[in-house]
C-alpha positions as CSV (number, residue, x, y, z in Angstrom):
1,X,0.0,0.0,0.0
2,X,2.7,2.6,0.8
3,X,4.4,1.9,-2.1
4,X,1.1,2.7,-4.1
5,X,1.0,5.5,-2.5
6,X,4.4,6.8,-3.7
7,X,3.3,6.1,-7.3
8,X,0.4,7.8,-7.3
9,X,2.1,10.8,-5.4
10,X,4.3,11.0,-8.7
11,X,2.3,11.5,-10.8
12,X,1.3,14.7,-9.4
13,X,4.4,15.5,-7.7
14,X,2.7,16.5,-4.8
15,X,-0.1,15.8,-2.1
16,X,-1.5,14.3,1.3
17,X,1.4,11.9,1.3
18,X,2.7,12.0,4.6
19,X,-0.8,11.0,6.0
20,X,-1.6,7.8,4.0
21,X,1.8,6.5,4.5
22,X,0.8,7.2,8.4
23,X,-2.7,5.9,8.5
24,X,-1.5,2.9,6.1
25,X,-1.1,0.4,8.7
26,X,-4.9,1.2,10.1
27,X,-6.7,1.3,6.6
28,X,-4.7,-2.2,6.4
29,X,-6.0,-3.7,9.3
30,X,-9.6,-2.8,8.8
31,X,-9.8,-4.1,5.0
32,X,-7.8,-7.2,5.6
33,X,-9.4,-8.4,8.6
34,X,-12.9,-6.4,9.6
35,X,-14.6,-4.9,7.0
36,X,-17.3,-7.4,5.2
37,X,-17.3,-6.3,1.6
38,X,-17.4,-7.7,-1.8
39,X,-15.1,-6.6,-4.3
40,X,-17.1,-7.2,-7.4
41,X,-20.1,-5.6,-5.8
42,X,-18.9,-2.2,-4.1
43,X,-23.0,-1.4,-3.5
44,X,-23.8,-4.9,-2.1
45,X,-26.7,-3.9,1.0
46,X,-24.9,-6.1,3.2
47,X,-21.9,-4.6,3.2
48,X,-19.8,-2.5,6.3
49,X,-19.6,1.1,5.3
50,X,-16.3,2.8,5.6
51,X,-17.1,6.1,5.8
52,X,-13.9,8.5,5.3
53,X,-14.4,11.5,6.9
54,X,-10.9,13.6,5.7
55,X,-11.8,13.1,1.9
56,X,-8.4,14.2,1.5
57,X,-6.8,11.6,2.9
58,X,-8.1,9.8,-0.5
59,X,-4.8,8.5,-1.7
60,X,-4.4,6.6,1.0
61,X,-7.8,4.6,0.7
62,X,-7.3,4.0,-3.0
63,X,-4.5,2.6,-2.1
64,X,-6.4,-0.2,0.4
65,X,-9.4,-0.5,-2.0
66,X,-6.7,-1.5,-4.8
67,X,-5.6,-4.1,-2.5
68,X,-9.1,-5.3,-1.6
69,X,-9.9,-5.7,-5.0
70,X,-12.7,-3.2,-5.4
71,X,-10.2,-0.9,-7.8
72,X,-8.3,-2.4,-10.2
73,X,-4.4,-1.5,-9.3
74,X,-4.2,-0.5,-13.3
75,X,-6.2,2.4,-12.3
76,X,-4.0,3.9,-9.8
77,X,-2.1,5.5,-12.6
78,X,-4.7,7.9,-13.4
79,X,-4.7,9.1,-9.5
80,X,-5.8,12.9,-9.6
81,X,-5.8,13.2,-13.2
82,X,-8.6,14.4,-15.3
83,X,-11.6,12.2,-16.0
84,X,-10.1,9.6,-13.7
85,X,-12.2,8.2,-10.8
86,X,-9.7,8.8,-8.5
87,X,-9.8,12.5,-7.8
88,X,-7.3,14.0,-5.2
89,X,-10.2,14.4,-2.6
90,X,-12.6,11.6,-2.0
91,X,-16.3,11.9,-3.7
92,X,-18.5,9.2,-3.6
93,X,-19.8,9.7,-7.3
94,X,-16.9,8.6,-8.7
95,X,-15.1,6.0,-7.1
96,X,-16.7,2.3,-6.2
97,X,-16.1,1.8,-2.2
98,X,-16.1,5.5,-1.7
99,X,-19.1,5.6,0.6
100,X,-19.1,9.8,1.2
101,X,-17.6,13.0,0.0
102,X,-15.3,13.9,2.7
103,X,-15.4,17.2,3.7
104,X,-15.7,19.8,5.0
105,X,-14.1,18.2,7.9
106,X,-15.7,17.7,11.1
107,X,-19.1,16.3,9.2
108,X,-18.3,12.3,9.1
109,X,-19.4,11.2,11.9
110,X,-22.4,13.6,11.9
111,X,-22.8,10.9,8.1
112,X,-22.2,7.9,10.1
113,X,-24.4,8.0,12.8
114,X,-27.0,8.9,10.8
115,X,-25.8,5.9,8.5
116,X,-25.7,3.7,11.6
117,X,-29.2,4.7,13.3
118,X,-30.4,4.2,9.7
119,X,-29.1,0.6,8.7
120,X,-30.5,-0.5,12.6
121,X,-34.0,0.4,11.7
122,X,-33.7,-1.5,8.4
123,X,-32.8,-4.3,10.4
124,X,-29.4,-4.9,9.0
125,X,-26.2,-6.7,11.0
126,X,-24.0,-4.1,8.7
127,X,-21.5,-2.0,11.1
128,X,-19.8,1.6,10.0
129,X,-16.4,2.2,10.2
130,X,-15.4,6.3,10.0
131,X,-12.6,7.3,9.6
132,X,-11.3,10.9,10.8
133,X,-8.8,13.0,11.7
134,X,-7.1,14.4,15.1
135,X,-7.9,18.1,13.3
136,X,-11.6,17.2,13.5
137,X,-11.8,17.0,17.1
138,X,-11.3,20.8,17.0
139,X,-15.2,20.6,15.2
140,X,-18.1,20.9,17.7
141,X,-20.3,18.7,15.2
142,X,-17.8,16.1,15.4
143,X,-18.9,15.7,19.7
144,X,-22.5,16.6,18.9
145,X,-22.0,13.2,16.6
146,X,-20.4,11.5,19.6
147,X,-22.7,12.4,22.3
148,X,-26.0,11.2,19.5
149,X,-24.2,8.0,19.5
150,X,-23.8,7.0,22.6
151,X,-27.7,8.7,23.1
152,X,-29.1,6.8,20.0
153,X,-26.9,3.4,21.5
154,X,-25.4,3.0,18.2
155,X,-23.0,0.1,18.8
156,X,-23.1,-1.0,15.3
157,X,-20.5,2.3,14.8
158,X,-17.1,1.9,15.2
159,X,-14.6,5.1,15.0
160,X,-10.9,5.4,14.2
161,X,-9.1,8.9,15.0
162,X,-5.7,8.7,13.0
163,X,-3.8,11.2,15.6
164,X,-0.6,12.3,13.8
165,X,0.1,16.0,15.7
166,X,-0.4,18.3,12.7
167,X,-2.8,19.6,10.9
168,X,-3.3,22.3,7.8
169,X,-2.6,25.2,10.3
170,X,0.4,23.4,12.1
171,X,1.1,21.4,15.4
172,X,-2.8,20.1,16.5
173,X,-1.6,20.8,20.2
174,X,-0.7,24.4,19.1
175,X,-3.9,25.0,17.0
176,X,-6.4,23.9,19.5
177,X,-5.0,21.6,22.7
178,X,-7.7,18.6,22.7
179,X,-6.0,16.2,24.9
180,X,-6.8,14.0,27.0
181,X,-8.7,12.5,24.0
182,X,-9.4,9.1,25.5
183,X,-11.0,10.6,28.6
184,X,-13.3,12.7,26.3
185,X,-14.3,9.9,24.3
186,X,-15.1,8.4,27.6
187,X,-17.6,10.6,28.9
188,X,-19.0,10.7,25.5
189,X,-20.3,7.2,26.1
190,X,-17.9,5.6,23.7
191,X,-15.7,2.2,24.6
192,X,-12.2,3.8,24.0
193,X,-8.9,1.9,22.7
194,X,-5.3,4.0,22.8
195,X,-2.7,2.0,20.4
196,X,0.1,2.9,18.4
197,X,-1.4,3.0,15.1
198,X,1.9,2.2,13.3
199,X,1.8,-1.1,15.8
200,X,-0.3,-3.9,13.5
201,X,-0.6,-6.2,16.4
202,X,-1.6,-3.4,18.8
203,X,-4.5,-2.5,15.7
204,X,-5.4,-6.0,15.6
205,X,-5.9,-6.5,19.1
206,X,-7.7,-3.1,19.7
207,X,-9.9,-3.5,16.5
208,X,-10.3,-7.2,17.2
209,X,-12.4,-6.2,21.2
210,X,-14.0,-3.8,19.4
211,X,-15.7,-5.3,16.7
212,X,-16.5,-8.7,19.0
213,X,-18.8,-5.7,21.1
214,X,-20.3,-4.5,17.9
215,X,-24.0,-5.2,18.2
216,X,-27.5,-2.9,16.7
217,X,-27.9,-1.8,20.6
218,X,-25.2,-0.9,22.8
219,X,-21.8,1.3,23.1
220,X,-20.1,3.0,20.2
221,X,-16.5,2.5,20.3
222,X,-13.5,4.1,18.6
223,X,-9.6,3.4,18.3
224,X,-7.3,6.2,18.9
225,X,-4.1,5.7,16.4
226,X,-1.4,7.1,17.5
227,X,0.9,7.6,14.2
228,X,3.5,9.0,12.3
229,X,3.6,11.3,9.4
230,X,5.0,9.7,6.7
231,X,5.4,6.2,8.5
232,X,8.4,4.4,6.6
233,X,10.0,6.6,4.5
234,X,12.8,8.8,6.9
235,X,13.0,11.6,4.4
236,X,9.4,12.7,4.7
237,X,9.1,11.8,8.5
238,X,11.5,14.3,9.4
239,X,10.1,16.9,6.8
240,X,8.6,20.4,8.6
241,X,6.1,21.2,6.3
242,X,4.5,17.6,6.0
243,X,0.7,18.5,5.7
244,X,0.4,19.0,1.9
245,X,3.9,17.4,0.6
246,X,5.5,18.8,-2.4
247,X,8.3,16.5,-3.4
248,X,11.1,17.3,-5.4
249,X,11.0,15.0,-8.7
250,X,15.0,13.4,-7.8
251,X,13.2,12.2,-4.4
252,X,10.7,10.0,-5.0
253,X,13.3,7.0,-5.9
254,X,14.9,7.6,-2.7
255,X,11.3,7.6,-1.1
256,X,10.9,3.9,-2.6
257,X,14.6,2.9,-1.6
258,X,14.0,4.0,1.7
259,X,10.6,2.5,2.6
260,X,12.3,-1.2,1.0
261,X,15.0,-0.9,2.9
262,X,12.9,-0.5,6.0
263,X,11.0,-3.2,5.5
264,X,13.8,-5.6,4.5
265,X,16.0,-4.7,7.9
266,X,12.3,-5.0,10.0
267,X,13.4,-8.7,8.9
């Protein structure tokens, strides 16, 4: 997946890099071993909806739905380009498994608990998975969401928080301090799991108590993922301005050396 991601990162020289080499671990874990889908049948009714909240964070899901089968790995090529149905934010009109158009921020999990109140009435065992951002939690929709689900007892809904420090304005701590984030969750009613989200086993495990509690009545729950911007590759970990990435056209073959040679010494 993170090599996907440096590929279609070429092609436009630029983009939300850094976080979907982060958050590539936890969109990993959820589509290889807790999301019910079928790949030849992206609008199947019994399907879990992944729901992703930062629509720019887009690169990074192509990259998992190419591995899931759902987008043919040919198509990555065409990643932000026009007519393609990849487009650098997430919309849900173009690409098969894209279940919303992600952003404005701070509105997905206002989507998915309406989503999962919805599919409970219907009667359906389907769960929702959303995915968003440390930067929403500066949004008071996003805690009006939290506080409906918990009211609503949505425990078909489970949340993932992909808390990497920045954000488009800088440090998240600097912009708007939300910690402790676990003990908000907390009083919001949620079951609440604190991992390193760079840590597959630690994903597993949390994600693994989670979904075993997911049932039509009963707690909400979300995984805090601790992780790291550009997770992998050292030259764009340790870059300052990491939110949107511009990299220089020499660098992305030292990118792909880099992330290899991680992954070979990790043996």
């Amino acid at each position: 997946m993170r090599h996907n991601v440096l590929d279609m990162g070429e092609e436009q020289g630029q983009g939300y890099v850094g976080q979907a080499l982060g958050a590539a671990d936890l969109l990993a874990t959820v589509y290889a071993q807790h999301l019910n889908y079928r790949p030849a049948d992206p609008h199947w009714a019994g399907r879990d909806r992944f729901l992703l909240s930062t629509g720019h964070y887009a690169i990074g899901l192509y990259a998992a739905l190419a591995e899931a089968g759902i987008v043919p790995r040919a198509e990555l090529s065409t990643y932000g380009s026009d007519d393609s149905r990849l487009p650098m934010s997430g919309m849900a009109s173009y690409t098969p498994g894209m279940e919303i158009s992600g952003g404005s921020l701070g509105h997905g999990l206002t989507v998915a608990v309406g989503m999962a109140l919805g599919l409970r009435h219907q009667g359906s065992p389907a769960r929702v998975f959303n995915f968003l951002s440390d930067g929403e939690l500066d949004e008071g929709s996003t805690w009006e969401a939290a506080m409906s689900a918990h009211h609503h007892r949505l425990g078909n809904l489970i949340a993932m928080v992909d808390i990497n420090a920045l954000q488009a304005d800088g440090a998240t701590a600097g912009v708007l301090s939300t910690e402790p984030v676990p003990d908000k969750w907390r009083a919001c009613g949620w079951r609440t799991y604190r991992v390193d989200g760079n840590d597959t086993a630690a994903l597993l495990a949390a994600f693994d108590d989670a979904t075993a509690h997911a049932e039509p009545h009963g707690a909400p729950a979300v995984v805090l993922c601790d992780t790291t911007v550009g997770k992998g590759v050292p030259l764009l970990e340790n870059r300052t301005k990491a939110h949107f990435m511009r990299i220089d056209e020499h660098e992305w073959q030292i990118c792909r050396e880099q992330l290899t040679a991680g992954y070979e010494d990790a043996k």
